[in-house]
C-alpha positions in Angstrom: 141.6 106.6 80.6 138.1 105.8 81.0 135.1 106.7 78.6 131.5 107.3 79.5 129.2 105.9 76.9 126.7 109.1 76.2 123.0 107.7 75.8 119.6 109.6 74.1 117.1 111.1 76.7 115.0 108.6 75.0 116.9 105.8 76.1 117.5 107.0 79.8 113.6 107.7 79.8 112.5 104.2 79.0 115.5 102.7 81.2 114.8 101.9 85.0 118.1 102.2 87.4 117.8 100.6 90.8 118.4 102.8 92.2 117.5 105.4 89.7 120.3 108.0 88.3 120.5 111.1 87.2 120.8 112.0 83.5 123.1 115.0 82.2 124.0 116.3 79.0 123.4 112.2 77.4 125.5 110.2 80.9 123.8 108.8 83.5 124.9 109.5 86.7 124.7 107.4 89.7 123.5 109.5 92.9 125.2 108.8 96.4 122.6 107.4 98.2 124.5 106.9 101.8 123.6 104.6 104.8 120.6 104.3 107.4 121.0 108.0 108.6 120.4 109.1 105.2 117.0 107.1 104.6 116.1 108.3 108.2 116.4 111.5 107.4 114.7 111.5 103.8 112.2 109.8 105.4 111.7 112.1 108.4 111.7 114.9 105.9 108.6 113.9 103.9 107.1 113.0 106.7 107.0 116.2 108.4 105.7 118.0 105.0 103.0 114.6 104.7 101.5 115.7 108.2 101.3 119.6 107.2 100.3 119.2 103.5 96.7 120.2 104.5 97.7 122.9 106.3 100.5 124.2 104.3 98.5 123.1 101.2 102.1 121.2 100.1 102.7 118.1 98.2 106.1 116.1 99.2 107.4 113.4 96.7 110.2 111.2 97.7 113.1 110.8 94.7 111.1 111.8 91.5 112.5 112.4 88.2 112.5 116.1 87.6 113.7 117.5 83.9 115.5 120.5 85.2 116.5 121.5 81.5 116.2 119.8 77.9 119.2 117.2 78.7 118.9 117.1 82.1 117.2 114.8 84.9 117.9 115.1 88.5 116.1 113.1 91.2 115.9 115.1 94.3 115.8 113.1 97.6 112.6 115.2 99.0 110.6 117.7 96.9 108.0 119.8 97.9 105.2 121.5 95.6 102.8 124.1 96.9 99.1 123.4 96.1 98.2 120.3 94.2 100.0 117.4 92.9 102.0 118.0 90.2 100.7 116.4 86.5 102.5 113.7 84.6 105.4 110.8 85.8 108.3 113.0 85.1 108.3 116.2 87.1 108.6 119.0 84.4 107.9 122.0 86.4 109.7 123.5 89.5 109.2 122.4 92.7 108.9 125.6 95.8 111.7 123.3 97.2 114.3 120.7 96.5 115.9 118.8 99.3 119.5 117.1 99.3 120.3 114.8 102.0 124.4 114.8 101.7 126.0 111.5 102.0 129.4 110.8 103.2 130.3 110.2 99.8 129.2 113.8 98.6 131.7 116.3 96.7 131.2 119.9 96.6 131.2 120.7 93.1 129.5 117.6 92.1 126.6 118.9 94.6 127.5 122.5 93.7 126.2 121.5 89.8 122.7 119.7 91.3 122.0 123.1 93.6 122.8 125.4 90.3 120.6 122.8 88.3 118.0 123.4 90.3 118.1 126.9 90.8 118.3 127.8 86.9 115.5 125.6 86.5 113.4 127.6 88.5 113.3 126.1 92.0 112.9 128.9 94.8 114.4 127.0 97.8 117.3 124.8 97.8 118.1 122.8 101.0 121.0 120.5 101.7 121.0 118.8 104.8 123.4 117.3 106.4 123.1 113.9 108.8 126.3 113.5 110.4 127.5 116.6 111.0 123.7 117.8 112.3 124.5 121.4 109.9 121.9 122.8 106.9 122.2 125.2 104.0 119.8 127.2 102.2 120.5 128.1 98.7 118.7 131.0 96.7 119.0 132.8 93.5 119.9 135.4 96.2 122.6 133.0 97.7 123.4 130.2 100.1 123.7 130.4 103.8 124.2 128.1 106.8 121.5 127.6 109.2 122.3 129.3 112.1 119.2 129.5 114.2 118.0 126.0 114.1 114.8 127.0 111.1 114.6 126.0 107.9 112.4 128.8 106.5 110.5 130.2 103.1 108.6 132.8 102.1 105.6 133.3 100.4 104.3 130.8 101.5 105.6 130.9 104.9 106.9 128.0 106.2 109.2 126.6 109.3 110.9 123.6 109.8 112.7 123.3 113.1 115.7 121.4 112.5 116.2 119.5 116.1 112.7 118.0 115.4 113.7 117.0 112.0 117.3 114.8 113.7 115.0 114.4 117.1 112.8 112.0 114.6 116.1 109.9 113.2 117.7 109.5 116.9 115.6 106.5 117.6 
């Protein structure tokens, strides 16, 4: 039987993990960070969100510690804040959306408790995004739901993501 040695939020706070881990309830968790598809997609991602932050008035960050709750830490592979950069190092206020590019390695449940993390803390949108098997899922307060149509979508503000263009851009 194994035993996780439980650390302060102190001590995970002045502690840099290459690559950097989530923290929850005093572990640190390492993140599945998967292969080349993965980074393309991450990549592809923030890029799309770089090009429209003037128009969309957005601001994309690429895995940035976020307290989600007092003993918690996630690092989202994409975020996206409406309107101006977000203060301080550690992201301590909710983004309009978190993205989750899945990994071969990925578990349900363990991704199930990110998604609910985020969505208690106060995140509107949820995406999770899958490279290999070209599918996405939007997750809500209201619910989850597979893209069917193609669009990733939000409301208030408005905005459309057109998922062939998003695995168009990591095909080459």
């Amino acid at each position: 039987m194994s035993t996780t040695a439980l650390i302060s939020v102190e001590e995970y706070l002045r502690t840099m993990y290459h690559p950097d881990c989530d923290y929850v309830d005093g572990e640190v968790i390492e993140r599945n960070l998967g292969e080349k598809q993965h980074g393309k997609l991450q990549f592809r991602l923030a890029y799309i969100f770089f090009v429209k932050c003037a128009e969309w008035k957005t601001y994309p960050l690429i895995e940035t510690r976020m307290q989600v709750a007092a003993r918690r830490f996630r690092i989202p592979d994409v975020c996206v804040y409406v309107g101006a950069e977000p203060p301080g190092r550690i992201l301590r206020t909710p983004p309009f959306i978190c993205i989750e590019v899945l990994s071969p390695e990925d578990r349900f449940a363990r991704m199930q408790d990110r998604i609910d993390d985020y969505l208690k803390f106060g995140v509107p949108y949820m995406w999770a995004i899958d490279p290999d098997s070209r599918r996405a899922w939007v997750h809500t307060t209201d619910g989850s739901r597979e893209v069917k149509d193609g669009l990733l979508r939000t409301e208030n503000p408005s905005l459309t993501i057109d998922l062939a263009e998003v695995f168009a851009g990591i095909d080459g």
